[in-house]
N, C-alpha and C positions, 0 to 999 in steps of 0.2 A: 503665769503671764509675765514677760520681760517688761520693765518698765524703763522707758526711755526718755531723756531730758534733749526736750526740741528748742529750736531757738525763735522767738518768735519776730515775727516777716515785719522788717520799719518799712514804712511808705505808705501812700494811699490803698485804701483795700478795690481800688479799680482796677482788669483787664481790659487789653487793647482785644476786641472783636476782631477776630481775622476775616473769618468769614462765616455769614448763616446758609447752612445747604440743604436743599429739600434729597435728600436720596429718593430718586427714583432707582435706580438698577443698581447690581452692585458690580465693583470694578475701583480700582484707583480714584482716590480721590481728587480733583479738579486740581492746581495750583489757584490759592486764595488770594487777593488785593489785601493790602493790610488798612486798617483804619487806624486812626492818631486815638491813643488813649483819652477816655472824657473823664473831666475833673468830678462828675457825682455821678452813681449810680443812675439816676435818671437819664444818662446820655445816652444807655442802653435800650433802645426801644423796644420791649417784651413784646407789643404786638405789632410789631412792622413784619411785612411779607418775608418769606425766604425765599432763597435765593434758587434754582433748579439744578439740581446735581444732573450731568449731561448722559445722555442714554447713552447702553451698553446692549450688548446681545445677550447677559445673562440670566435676567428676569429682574422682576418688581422687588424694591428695596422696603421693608414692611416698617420701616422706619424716616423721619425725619430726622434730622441732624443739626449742629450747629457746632463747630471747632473754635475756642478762644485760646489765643495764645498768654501764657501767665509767665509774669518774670519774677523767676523764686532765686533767693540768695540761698547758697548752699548751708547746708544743716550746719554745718562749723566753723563760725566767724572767725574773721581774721584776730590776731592779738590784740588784745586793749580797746576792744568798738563793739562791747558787746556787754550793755549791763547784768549784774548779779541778776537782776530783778528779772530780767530778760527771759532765764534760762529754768521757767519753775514750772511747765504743764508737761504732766502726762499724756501721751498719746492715747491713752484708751480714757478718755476725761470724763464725766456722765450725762448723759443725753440732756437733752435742751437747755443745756450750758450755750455761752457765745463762745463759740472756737476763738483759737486766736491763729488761726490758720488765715493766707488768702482768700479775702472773700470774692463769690465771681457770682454774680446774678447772673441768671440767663435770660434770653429774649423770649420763652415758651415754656411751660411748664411738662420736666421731661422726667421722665421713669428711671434712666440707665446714665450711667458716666463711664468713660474708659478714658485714662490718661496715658498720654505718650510722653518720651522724649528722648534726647542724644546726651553722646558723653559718657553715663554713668553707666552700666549696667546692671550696678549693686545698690542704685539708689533706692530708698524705699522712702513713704506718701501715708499722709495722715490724709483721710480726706474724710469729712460730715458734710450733711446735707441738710436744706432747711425745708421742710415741708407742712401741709395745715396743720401740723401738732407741734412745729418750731424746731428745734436742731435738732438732729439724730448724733445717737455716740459714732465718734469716729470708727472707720475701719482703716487697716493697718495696708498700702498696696506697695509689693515688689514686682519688676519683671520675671519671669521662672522662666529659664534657657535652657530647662531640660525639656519642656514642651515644645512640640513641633516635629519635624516630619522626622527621618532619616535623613543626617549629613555623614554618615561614615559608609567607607567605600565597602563595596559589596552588598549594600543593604537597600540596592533597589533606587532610583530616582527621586530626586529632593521635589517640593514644591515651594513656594513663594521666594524672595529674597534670599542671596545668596547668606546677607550678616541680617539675622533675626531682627524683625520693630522690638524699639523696646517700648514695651505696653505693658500696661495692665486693668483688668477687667473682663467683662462689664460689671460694676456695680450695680445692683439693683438699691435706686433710692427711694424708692418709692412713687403711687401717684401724683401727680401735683407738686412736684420740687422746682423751688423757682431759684437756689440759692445753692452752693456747694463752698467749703471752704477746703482750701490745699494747703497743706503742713510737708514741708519735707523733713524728714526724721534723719536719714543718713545720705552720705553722697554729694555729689554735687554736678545735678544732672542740669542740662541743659537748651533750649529749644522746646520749653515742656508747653503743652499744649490738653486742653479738656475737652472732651467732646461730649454734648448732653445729646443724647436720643430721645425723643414721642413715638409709641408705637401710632400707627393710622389705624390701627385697628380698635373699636372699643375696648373699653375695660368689660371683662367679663363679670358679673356682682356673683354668677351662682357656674360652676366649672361646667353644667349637662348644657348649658348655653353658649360653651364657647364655638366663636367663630374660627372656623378653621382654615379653610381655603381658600381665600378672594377671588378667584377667578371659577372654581368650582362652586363653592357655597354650601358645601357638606359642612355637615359639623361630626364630632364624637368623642364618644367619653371613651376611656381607659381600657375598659373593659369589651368595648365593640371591634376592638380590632382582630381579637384573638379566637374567636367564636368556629372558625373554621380551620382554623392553623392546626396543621400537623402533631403532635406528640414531638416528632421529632424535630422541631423547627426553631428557631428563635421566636417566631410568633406566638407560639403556644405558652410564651411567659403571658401574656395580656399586653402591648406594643401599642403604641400611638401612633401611625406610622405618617413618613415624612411627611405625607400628602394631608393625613388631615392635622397637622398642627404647621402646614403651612412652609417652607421649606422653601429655600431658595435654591435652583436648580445648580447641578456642577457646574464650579468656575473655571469653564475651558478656557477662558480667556484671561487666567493669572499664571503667570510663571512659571513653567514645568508641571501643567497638571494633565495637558492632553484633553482628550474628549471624552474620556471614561476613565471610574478609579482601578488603581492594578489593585489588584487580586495576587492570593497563593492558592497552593492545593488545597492544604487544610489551617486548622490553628492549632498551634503550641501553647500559648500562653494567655492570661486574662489580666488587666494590668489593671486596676482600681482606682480612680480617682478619686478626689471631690475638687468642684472648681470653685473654692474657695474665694466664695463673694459674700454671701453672707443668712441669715437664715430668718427674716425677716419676711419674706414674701408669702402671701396666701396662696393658695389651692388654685383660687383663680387667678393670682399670676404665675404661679410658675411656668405655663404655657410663654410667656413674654420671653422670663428666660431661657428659657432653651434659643429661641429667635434671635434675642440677643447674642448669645454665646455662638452662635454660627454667621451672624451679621461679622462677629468682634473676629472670628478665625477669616471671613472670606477677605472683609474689605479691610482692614485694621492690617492684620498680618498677613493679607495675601495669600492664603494657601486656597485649597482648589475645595473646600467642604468643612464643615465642622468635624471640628481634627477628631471627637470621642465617634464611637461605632454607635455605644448606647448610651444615653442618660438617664439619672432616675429622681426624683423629687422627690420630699421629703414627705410627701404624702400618700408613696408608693405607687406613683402613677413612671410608665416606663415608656420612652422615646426614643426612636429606630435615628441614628446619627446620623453618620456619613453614610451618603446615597446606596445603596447595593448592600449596608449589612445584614439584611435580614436573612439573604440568600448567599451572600458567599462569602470568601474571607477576605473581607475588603482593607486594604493595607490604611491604616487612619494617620495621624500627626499629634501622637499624645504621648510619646515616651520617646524620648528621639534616641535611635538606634535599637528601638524595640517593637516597629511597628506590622514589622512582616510575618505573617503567620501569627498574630497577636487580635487579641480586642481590648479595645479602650472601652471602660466603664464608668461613666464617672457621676456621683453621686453629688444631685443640687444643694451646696451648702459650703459651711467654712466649720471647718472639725479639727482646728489646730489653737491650741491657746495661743496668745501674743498678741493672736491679728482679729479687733472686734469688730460687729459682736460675734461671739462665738458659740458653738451649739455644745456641749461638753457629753451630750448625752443623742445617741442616732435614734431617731424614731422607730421605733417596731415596724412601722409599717413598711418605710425604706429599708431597713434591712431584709425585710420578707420580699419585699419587690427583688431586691439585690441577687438573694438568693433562687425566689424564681428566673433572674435569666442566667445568670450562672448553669444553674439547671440544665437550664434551655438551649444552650451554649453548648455543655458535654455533650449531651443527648443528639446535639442535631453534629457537631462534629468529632464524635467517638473519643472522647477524649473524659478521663478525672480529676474532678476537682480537685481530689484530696490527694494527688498525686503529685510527683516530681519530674522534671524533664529538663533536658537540656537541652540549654539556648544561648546560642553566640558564647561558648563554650564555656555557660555556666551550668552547678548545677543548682535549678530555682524549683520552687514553686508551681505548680501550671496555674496557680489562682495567686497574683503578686502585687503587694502593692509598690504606687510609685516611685516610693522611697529606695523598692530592692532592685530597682534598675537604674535610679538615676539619681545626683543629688540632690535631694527636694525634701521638704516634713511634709508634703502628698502622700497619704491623702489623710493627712492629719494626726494628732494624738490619739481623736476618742473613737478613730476609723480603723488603726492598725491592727488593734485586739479582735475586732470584730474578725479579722480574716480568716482565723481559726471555726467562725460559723458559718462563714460565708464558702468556706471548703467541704465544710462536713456534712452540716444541716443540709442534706436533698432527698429526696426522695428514693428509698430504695427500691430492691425488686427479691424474688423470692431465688433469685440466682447470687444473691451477695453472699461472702462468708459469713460465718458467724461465731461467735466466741465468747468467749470471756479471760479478762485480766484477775487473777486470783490472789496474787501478793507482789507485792512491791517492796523492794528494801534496798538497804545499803551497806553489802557485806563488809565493807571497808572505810576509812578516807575517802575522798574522793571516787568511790565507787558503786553505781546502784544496779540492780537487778530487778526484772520481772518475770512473773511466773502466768501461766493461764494455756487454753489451748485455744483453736483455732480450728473450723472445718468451712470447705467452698464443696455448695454441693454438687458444682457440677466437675467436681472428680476427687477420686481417691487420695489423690498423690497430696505430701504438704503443702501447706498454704507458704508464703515469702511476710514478715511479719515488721513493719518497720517502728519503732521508737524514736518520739519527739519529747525531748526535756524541755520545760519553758519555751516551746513551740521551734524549739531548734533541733536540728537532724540530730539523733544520738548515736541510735545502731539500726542492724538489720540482720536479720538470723530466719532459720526455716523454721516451722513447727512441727516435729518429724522424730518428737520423743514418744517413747510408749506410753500410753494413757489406756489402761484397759478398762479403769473407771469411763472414759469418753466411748471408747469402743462398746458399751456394751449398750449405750442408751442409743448409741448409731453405729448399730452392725453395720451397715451399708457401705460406710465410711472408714469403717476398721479401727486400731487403736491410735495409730502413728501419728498423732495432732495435736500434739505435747510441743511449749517452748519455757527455755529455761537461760534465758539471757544475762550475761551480766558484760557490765561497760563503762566508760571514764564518763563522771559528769562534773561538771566544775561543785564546788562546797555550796553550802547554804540551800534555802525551800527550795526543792525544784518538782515540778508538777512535773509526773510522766503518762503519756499517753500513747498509746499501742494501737495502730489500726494492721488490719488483714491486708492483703492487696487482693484485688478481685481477679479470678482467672475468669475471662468470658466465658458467657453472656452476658455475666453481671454490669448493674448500672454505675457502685462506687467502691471505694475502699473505704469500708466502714471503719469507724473508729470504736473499739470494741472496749477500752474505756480509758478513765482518768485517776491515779492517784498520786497523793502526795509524799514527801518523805524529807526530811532534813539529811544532806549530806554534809558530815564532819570533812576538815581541811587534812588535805593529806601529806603526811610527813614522809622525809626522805629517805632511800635505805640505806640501812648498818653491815657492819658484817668484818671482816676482819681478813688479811691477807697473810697467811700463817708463811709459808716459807716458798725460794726461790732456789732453783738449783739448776745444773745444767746437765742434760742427761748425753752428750755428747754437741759435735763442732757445730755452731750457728743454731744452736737449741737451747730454750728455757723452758722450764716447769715449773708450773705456780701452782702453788692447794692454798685451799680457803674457804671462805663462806660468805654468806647475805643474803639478808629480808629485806625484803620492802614492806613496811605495814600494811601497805594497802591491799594486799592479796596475798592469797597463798600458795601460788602458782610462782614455781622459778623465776629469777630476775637472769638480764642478760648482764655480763661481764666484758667490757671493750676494755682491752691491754695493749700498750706502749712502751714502744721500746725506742730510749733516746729519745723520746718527745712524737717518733712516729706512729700509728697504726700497727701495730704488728697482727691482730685476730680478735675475734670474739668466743664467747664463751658462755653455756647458758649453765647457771648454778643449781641443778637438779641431782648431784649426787646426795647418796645418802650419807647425812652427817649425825648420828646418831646422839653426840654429844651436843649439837646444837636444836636437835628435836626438843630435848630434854629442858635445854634451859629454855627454849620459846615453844612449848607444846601445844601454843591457839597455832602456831605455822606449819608444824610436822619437823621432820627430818629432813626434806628432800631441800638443801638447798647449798649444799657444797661444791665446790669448783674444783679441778685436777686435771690438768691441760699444759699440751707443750705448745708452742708458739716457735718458729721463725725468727731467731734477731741476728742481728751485725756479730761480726768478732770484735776480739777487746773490751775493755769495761764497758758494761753496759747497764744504764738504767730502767729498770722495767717497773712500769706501776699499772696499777688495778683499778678500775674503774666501776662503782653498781651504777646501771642506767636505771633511772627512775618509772614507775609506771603509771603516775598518779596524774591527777591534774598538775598544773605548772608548778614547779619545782626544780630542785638542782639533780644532776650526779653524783654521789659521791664517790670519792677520791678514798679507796680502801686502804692504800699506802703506798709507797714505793720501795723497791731493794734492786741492789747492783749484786751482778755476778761479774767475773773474769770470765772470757772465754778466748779459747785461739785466734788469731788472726794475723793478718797480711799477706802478701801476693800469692798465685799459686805458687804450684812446683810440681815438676814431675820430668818426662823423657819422650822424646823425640828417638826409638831405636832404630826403627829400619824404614827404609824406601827403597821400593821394587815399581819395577812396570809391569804389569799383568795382562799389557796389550799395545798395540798402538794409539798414542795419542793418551795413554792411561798413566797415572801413577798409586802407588798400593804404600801408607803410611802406616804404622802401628807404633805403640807408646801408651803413655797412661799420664793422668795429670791428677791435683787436686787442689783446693781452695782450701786454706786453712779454717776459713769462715766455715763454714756447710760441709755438710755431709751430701749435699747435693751433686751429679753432675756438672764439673765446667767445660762451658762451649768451647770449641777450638775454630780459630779462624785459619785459612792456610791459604799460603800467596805460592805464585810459580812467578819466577823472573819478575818480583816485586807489584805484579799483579793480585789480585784477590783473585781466589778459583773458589771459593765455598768453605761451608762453617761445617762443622754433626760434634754432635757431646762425648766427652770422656766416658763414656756409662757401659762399657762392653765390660765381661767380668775379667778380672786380673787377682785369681787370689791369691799370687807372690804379692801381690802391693797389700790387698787388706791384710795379710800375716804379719809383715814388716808394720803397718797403719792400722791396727785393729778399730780406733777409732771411728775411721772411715767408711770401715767394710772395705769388699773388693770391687764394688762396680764405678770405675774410675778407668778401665782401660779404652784405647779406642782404635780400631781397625777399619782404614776408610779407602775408597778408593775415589777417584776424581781423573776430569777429562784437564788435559794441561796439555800447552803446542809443544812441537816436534823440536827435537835436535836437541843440546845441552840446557838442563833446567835443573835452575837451583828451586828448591822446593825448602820453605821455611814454616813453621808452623807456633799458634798462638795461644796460650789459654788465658782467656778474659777472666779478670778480676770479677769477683763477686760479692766482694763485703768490704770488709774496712781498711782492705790493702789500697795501695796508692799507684798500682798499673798494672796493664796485664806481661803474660810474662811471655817470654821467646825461648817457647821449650828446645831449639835448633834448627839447623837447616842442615840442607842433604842437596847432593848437584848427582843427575844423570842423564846418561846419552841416551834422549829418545830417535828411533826414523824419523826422518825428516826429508825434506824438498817437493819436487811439482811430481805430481798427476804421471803415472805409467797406463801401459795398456795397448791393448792393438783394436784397431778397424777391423775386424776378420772381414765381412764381405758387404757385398752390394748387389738386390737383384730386384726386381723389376716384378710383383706379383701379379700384376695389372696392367692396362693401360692409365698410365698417368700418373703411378705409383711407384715407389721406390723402397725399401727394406735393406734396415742399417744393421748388424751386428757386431758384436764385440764385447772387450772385457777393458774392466779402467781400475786401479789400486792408487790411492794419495796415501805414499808412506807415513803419514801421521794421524792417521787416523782408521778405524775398521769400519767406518761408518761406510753407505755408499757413497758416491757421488754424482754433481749433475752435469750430463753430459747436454752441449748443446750444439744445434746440427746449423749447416752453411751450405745451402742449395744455388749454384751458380752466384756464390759469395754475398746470398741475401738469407740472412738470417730465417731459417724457417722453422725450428718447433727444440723441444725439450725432453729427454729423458732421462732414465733413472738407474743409475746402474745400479741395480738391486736384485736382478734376477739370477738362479741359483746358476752357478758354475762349476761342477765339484774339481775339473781338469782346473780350475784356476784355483780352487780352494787345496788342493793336493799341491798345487806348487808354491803355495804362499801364506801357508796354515794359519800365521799367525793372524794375519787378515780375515780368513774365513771363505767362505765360496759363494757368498750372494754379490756377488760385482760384476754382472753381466749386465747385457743390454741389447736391447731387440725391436727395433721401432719399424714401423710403417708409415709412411708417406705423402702426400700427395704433391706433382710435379706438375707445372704446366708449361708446356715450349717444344723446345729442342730436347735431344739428349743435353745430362745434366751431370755438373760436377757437383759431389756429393761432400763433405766436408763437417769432421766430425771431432770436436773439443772436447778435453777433460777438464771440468774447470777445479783450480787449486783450491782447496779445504784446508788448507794449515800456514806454516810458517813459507814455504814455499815461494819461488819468485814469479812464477806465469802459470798461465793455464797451460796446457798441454797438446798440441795438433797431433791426434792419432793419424790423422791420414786422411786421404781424399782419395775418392773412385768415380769417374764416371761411368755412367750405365746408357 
């Protein structure tokens, strides 16, 4: 428990009454008239009338009320105005002590307190209560801002207040409290205000008596509600449901909540509460608080229903929350950003040390409840406890406490451990897998293993097997090793149900536990069991980097070796050159001289690999990556080689045209760095025309370069414009030279100018039709071209001269003979001049007028 030094409150221990309100409905509460502070408690009239809280449409308010405004000086006095003496009580102090908190008498003797206020949102509240047996020990109260609806986009419609009340409660103070005293511990909040509650309903003295309904008059215990419910339903936990413990109907008329709650299809996730008020109340009040706790969400914080789905008392009695969850997946206000596809559960008590009194130990009988609607829960929405799923792109839990969605100690210390029963403990069926865990150990450092098998009898195939160390995800493997011992006791099954897992767990006890995953029909993933093991700290690996060489240009070679202690399986090797990346490398050769000196690791752990680096000196070092829990790399050593380098070099020999609009280069290049391929870049008339690699074979060049080899020459051809072209060529740098190099240039006379060809003719196949022919050649190019037509000098359509000619191809070979062209028509008018262009494709100054005909 934190112990905290408060400062104790100078001034009269009287509050100014703001106002006393009878709640009838619920809905926003009235604006109050202030009254002037009175010099004694007696100014307070406990029994003077209240005041009528003003009707709503949303139903009967099952509480009285009464709001007093408290003026509290912040937890942290100013410099020098604050005696030693001042500053000596504990917040958790021992019952029927005098607080030395604010005292506020109330006007009626009330059950519940929930304190508000502004300012602070981190301020936290000492509050005791005085009742027929005199003060109660304080409890510890903060606002919690991860409760509440959905405020993040995507996640569905907010309800109440766009900036959260800051509140906290209800306390339950008991019957008959006529007295509350307030301590502020931290912060310094302000506009704080107390609100004391009376239910209107009796105290119940025996729970089979409680009044349940006011307007109905039903009453029921626990157990009558589930009597007909489905197997597969939430009801069939045993439910109280809202009608008979009394329920205030949806608050359509707060903030964003509409006329009904949203819904999803199904649910994902189970999120655990406790609503951390305190553990003091009997059997026959917990009914109050539930009332309470949905009074404190509708009218307090505004939202449209008490934010949990279910709650459960400490006496394992179970109550149906926000309206519609028995039946569907009603979206609640209790994990905010976790409430879609989700159910809120949340358990009547305070299960966190710090904040008293505290319960240190969860009742059996609430965890049994707990786990019947969890239950109830899979069973009516298809879904495993004991499973994982992803949500809002995590991967959690499907049964999570509040703490793994949000920051909060919800739902307490002595709440968390439990979640491991709360997943596992349900009810199986004769479809789950079943197994057994046979040995656990930890072949290494930081690494443990489990052995055992695994069978689902509704099929052959392996079961999926997951491991949790200290209740954290560890690994996941098939079970799909031969087991003919299993095989033989269930032929059915055959043998293949063997697993043999090993995996990184951090050092020190760690509990491991193995469940199956169920292949349907099955109801869970059973946990097939639990053992211990101490895992040793794992050390980091050795090994040595024996030598560096170069086996030719922009290549190194390293040999050498390394263990990792922690297993006996190769280690990876990451290698650097000049401080870069240059490869990795896994140490599985055989080293037969390092078998010998470490014979628990084998022989297989040597390195022998070429690598990629720069020319000129270069630094190369060795790297063992480590396998173990957290630890370093080690650094196996570093060593420089010399290696060739700077610019290319090579030859630019010939340039040919091997057609129109073409040019034909050959030459050979290399890069003193690599033995690689260097790219070639080639310009025409200081233009870029395109790049292709040195890589054709030249074996005069690797005779002369043995080094190299021969494939470094390159024979390329490329489209470049007509008429005089200088043609220059590049080969780009590729290591530790300083630019790339201009192997030469070459000038020749390609054809060039506009567009040739004739009109051949024009005839008329139709009425209203026309038929073009002819042949078109753009001396710089073999390509076709497009020809385009002019019908009574308005643009009318497009062709291609591409159609075969061999009379044109015989006259013009080096062109080829598809440069025909052959169109049809249509004409509307008079007779029509016909008008037929070659449009220019090259260097060229105009398009071409083959000629006109009319028809």
């Amino acid at each position: 428990m934190t112990t905290r030094t408060t400062r104790r409150l100078a001034g009269a221990p009287i509050v100014s009454v703001l106002a006393v309100m009878l709640a009838l409905v619920v809905g926003p509460m009235s604006a109050l008239s202030a009254v002037q502070p009175a010099t004694t408690p007696a100014a307070v009239d406990a029994q003077a009338p209240l005041a009528a809280r003003p009707a709503a449409a949303t139903g009967a308010d099952p509480f009285e009320s009464v709001e007093i405004t408290v003026d509290l000086p912040d937890a942290q006095p100013a410099q020098g105005t604050v005696a030693p003496q001042a500053l000596d009580r504990d917040a958790s102090g021992p019952a029927g002590a005098e607080p030395d908190g604010q005292i506020i008498d109330l006007p009626f003797d009330a059950e519940f307190v929930i304190v508000q206020w502004d300012g602070d949102p981190s301020a936290e509240f000492s509050l005791s209560s005085r009742g027929p047996d005199g003060w109660s020990q304080p409890v510890e109260l903060s606002h919690e801002p991860a409760d509440g609806p959905d405020r993040t986009a995507g996640r569905g419609p907010t309800e109440g207040p766009a900036v959260a009340v800051m509140a906290a409660g209800p306390v339950w103070t008991g019957w008959g409290t006529t007295a509350v005293s307030l301590d502020v511990l931290t912060g310094s909040p302000t506009g704080v205000t107390v609100e004391a509650l009376r239910s209107r309903l009796d105290r119940p003295d025996d729970p089979s008596t409680w009044t349940i309904d006011p307007e109905s008059g039903a009453s029921a215990s626990p157990a009558s509600a589930s009597a007909s419910a489905s197997p597969a339903s939430a009801a069939s936990a045993g439910v109280v449901t809202r009608a008979q413990w009394g329920a205030l109907p949806w608050a359509s008329a707060n903030p964003g909540c509409g006329t009904t709650p949203s819904t999803s299809t199904g649910v994902d996730l189970m999120v655990v509460h406790h609503t951390a008020s305190n553990n003091t109340y009997t059997q026959a009040d917990a009914i109050s608080q539930v009332r309470a706790i949905q009074r404190y969400h509708v009218v307090t914080l505004q939202w449209c229903d008490v934010g949990y789905n279910f709650l459960v008392d400490r006496y394992g009695t179970i109550y149906e929350g926000r309206q519609g969850s028995l039946t569907a997946a009603v979206r609640g206000s209790h994990a905010s950003g976790y409430n879609t596809s989700a159910m809120g559960i949340a358990m009547l008590g305070q299960y966190h040390p710090g904040a008293m009194p505290t319960a240190s130990t969860v009742p059996g009988v609430q965890l049994d409840a707990m786990i019947r609607i969890i239950t109830a829960l899979a069973q009516q929405w298809n879904i495993n406890p004991a499973a994982r799923t992803t949500y809002a792109g995590q991967n959690l839990p499907v049964v999570v406490g509040h703490r793994d969605v949000n920051a909060t100690s919800c739902p307490g210390d002595y709440v968390y451990p439990l979640l491991a029963n709360m997943r596992v403990d349900v009810p199986t069926s004769a479809n789950d897998p079943f197994g057994n865990v046979e040995q656990v150990g930890s072949p290494a450092p930081g690494r443990a293993s489990v052995q055992g098998w695994v069978i689902d009898p509704d099929t052959t195939a392996p079961v999926e097997v997951h491991v949790y160390a200290n209740g954290a995800f560890a690994a996941v493997g098939m079970a799909s090793l031969s087991r003919p011992d299993v095989g033989a006791v269930y032929p059915a099954s055959g043998p293949n149900h063997g697993f043999n897992l090993t995996f990184d767990v951090a050092p020190g006890r760690q509990q491991l536990c193995v469940y199956a995953i169920n292949i349907a029909p099955g109801v869970v993933n059973p946990l097939l069991g639990c053992q211990s093991i101490d895992v040793a700290p794992p050390t980091d690996p050795f090994g040595s980097f024996d030598a560096l060489t170069s086996p030719g240009p922009g290549q190194a070679r390293l040999r050498g070796w390394v263990i990792d202690p922690d297993t006996v399986d190769p280690v990876s090797v990451h290698i650097y050159a000049n401080g870069a990346f240059a490869g990795a490398v896994t140490a599985s050769r055989p080293r037969s001289d390092v078998g010998a000196a470490h014979p628990a690791f084998g022989p297989n752990h040597g390195f022998d690999t070429v690598v990629g680096v720069p020319g000129g000196r270069v630094q190369v070092c060795a790297y063992a990556i480590n396998v173990g829990p957290p630890g370093v790399n080690t650094l196996l050593g570093c060593r420089t080689v010399q290696l060739p380098s700077g610019n290319p070099f090579g030859n630019f020999e010939a340039l040919t045209s091997p057609g129109p609009g073409q040019v034909r280069m050959r030459g050979w290049a290399i890069d003193p760095d690599s033995t690689a391929p260097v790219t070639l870049h080639v310009y025409a008339n200081g233009a870029f025309v395109g790049s292709s690699p040195a890589a054709g074979t030249r074996n005069d060049v690797g005779t002369v370069f043995p080094a190299y080899g021969p494939n470094h020459g390159f024979d390329t051809a490329m489209a470049v414009p007509g008429g005089r072209t200088q043609v220059c060529v590049f080969a780009l740098n590729m290591g530790g030279g300083t630019a790339n190099t201009l192997l030469g240039c070459s000038t020749i006379q390609l054809a060039t100018g506009n567009p040739f060809g004739s009109f051949d003719s024009l005839t008329s196949p139709g009425p209203g039709q026309v038929r073009i022919a002819g042949w078109a050649i753009d001396p710089d190019t073999a390509d076709p071209l497009t020809m385009h037509v002019y019908v009574n000098g308005v643009f009318s359509g497009t062709a291609s001269a591409s159609r075969l000619r061999p009379d044109v191809g015989a006259v013009f070979p080096a062109y080829g003979p598809n440069h025909g062209f052959d169109l049809t028509l249509s004409v509307v008018g008079p007779p029509a001049e016909v008008c037929v262009f070659a449009l220019n494709a090259g260097p060229g100054t105009a398009n071409t007028l083959l000629g006109c005909r009319r028809v």
